[in-house]
VMD Tcl script that draws the C-alpha trace (Angstrom):
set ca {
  {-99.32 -57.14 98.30}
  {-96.79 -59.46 99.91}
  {-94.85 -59.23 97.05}
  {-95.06 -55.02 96.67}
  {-94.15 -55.38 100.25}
  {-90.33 -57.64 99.66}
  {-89.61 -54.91 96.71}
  {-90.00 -52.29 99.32}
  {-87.57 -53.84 101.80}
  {-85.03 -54.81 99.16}
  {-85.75 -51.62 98.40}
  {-84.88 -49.82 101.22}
  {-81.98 -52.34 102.26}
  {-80.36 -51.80 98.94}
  {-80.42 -47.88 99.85}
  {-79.21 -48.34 103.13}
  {-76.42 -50.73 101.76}
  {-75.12 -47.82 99.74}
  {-75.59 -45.44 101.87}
  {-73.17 -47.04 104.52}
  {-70.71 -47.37 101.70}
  {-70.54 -43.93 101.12}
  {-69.98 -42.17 104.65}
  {-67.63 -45.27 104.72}
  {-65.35 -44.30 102.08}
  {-65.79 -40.39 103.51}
  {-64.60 -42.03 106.87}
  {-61.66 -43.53 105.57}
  {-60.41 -40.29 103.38}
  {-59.14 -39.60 106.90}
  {-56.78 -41.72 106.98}
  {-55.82 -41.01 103.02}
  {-52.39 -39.35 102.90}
  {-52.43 -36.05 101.16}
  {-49.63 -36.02 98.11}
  {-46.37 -35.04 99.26}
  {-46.80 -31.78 96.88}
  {-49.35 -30.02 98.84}
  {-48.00 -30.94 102.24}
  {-44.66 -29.38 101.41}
  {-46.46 -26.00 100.27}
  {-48.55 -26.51 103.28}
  {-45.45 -26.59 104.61}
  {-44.39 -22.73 103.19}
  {-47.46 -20.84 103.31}
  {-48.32 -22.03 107.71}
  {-45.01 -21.63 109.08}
  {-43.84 -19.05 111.67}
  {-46.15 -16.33 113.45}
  {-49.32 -15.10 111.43}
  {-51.83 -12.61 111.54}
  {-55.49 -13.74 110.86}
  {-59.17 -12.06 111.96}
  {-60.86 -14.24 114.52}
  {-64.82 -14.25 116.30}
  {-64.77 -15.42 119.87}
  {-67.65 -17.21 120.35}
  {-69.62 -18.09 124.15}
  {-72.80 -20.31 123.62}
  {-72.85 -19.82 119.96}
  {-73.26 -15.41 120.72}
  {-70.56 -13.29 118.78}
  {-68.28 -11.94 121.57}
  {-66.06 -10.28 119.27}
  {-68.74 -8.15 118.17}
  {-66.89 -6.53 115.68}
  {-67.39 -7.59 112.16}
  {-64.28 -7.43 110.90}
  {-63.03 -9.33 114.10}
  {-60.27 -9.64 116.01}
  {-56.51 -9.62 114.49}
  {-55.26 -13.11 116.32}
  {-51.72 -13.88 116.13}
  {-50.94 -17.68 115.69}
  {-48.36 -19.54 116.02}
  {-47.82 -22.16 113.36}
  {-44.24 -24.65 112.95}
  {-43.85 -28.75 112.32}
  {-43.59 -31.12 114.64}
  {-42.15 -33.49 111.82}
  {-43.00 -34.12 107.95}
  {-46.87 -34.05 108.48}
  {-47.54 -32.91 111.78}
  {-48.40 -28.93 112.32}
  {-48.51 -27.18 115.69}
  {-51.14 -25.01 116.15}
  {-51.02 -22.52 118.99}
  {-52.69 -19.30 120.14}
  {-49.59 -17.40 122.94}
  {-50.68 -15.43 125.94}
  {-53.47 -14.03 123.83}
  {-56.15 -11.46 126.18}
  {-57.84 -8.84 124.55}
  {-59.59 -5.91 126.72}
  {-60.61 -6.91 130.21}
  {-59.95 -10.45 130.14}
  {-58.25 -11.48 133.57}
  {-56.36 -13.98 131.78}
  {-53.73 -15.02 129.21}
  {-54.75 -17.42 127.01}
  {-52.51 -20.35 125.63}
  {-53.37 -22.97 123.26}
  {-51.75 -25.96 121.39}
  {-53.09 -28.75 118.99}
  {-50.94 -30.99 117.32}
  {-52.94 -31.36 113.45}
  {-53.03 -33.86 111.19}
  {-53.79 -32.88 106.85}
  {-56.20 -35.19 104.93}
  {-58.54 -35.72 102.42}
  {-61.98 -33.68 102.49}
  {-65.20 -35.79 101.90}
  {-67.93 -35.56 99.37}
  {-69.80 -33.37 101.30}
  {-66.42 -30.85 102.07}
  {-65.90 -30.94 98.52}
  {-69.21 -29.50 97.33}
  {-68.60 -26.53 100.22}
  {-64.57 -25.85 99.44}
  {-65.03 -26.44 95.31}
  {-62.01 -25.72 93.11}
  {-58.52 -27.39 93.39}
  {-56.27 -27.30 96.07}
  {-58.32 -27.49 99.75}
  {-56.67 -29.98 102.35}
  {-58.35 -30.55 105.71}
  {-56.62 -30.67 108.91}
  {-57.74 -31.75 112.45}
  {-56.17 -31.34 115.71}
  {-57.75 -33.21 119.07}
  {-56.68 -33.43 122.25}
  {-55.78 -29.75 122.36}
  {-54.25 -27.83 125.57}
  {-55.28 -25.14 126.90}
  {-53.19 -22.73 129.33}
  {-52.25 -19.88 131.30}
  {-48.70 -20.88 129.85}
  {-47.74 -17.87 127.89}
  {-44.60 -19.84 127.06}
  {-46.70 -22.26 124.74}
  {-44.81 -25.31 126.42}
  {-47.81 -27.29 127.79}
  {-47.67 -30.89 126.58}
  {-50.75 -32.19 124.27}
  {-52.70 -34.82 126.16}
  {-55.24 -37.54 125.94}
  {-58.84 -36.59 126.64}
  {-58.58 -33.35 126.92}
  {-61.65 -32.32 124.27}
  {-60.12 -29.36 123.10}
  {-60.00 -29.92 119.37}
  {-59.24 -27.62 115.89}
  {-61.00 -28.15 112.54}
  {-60.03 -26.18 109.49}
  {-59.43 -26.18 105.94}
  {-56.30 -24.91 103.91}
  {-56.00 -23.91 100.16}
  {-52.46 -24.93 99.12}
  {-53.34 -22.74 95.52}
  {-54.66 -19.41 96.88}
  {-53.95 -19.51 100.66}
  {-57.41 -19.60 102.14}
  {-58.05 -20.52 105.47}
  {-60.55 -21.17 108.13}
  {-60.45 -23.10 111.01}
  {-62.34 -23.70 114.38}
  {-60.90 -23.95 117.92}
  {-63.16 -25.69 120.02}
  {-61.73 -25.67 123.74}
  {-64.01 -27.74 125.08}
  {-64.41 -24.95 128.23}
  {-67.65 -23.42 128.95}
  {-68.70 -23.56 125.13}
  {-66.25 -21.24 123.93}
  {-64.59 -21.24 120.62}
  {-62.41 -19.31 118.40}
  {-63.70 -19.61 114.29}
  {-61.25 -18.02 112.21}
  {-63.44 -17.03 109.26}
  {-62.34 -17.91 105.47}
  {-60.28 -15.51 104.04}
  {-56.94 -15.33 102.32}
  {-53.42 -15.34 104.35}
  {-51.53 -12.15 104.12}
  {-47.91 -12.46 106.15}
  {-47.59 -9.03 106.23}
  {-50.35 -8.45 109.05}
  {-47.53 -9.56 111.39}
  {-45.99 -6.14 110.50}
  {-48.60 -3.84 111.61}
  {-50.08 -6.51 114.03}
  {-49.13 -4.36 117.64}
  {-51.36 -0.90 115.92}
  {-53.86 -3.12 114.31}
  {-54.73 -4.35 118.20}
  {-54.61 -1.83 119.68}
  {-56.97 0.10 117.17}
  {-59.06 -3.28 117.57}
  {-59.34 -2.41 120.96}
  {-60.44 1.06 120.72}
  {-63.02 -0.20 118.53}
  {-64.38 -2.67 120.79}
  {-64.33 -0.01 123.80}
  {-66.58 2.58 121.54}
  {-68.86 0.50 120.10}
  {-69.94 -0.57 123.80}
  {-69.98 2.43 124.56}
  {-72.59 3.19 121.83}
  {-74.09 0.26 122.66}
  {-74.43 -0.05 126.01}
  {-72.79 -3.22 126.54}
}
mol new
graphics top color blue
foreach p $ca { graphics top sphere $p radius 0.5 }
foreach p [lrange $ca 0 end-1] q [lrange $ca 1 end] { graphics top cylinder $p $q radius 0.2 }
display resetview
């Protein structure tokens, strides 16, 4: 019995052992650098203003309500070789009282075992921003600072251009989840109607609704 008992707990140590090891070496892909290839098309594909469909969440309840979401221009440019700003300019959107502003310096890395089995196929980088800002600045100038919460995870396909990404302000539980789908610059073009017939949208199905 005693002895059934020892192969258990070298049993189960053994396990745990490994188990360590593993989210260990998932911890450190973080600090991995990504090869210098898929930063510099990184590099090409997020750079400038672009058009992509966002959900506005509040307490985890769709506020966009809209399936095809909302057409959010973002601001994307390099703080140096492997730093991206992320920022969302004096964005409002029907009878919001204000204008929203928001900035995260992100870093690129590896994604983890568990990333890998979600994002399959070649080319998916991960990037993280913390310490995000967010304003009434429609200028986009507020500094990043410690401790502010306000964070942004997302993924980036340096092969197809898929994205997706989460901005989590850390304000009243509400976020901004940019669902996957593939970048298409020339949204910018059309971005003003596309709004605008956004929200006209919005305003009739709440009307239909009752909302």
């Amino acid at each position: 019995m005693k002895r059934e008992f020892k192969c258990l707990l070298w049993g189960g140590l053994f396990i745990a052992v490994f188990t360590l090891m593993g989210c260990s070496s998932d911890h450190n892909l973080d600090e991995r650098p990504v090869d210098e290839s898929s930063i510099e098309t990184a590099h090409q594909i997020l750079d400038g203003d672009i058009v992509l469909s966002t959900k506005a969440t509040l307490n985890g309840d769709d506020k966009t309500l809209l399936p095809e979401g909302c057409p959010t221009k973002f601001r994307f440019a390099w703080e140096d070789a492997k730093t991206l700003r992320l920022q969302l300019l004096n964005f409002t959107v029907g009878n919001m009282p204000l204008k929203i502003t928001f900035t995260s310096l992100c870093k690129f890395m590896q994604l983890n075992s568990w990333e890998k089995d979600e994002y399959s196929g070649d080319g998916w980088l991960k990037f993280k921003g913390v310490d995000g800002v967010v304003s009434a600045d429609d200028k986009g100038t507020g500094a990043v600072s410690k401790g502010s919460g306000a964070k942004v995870d997302g993924y980036l396909n340096v092969k197809t251009h898929q994205i997706n990404f989460i901005v989590n302000y850390n304000m009243m539980n509400v976020r901004s989840e940019c669902f996957l789908q593939t970048i298409d610059k020339n949204r910018i073009k059309t971005y003003d109607e596309d709004f605008k017939k956004y929200e006209e949208d919005l305003k009739k199905y709440k009307e239909e609704h009752g909302l």
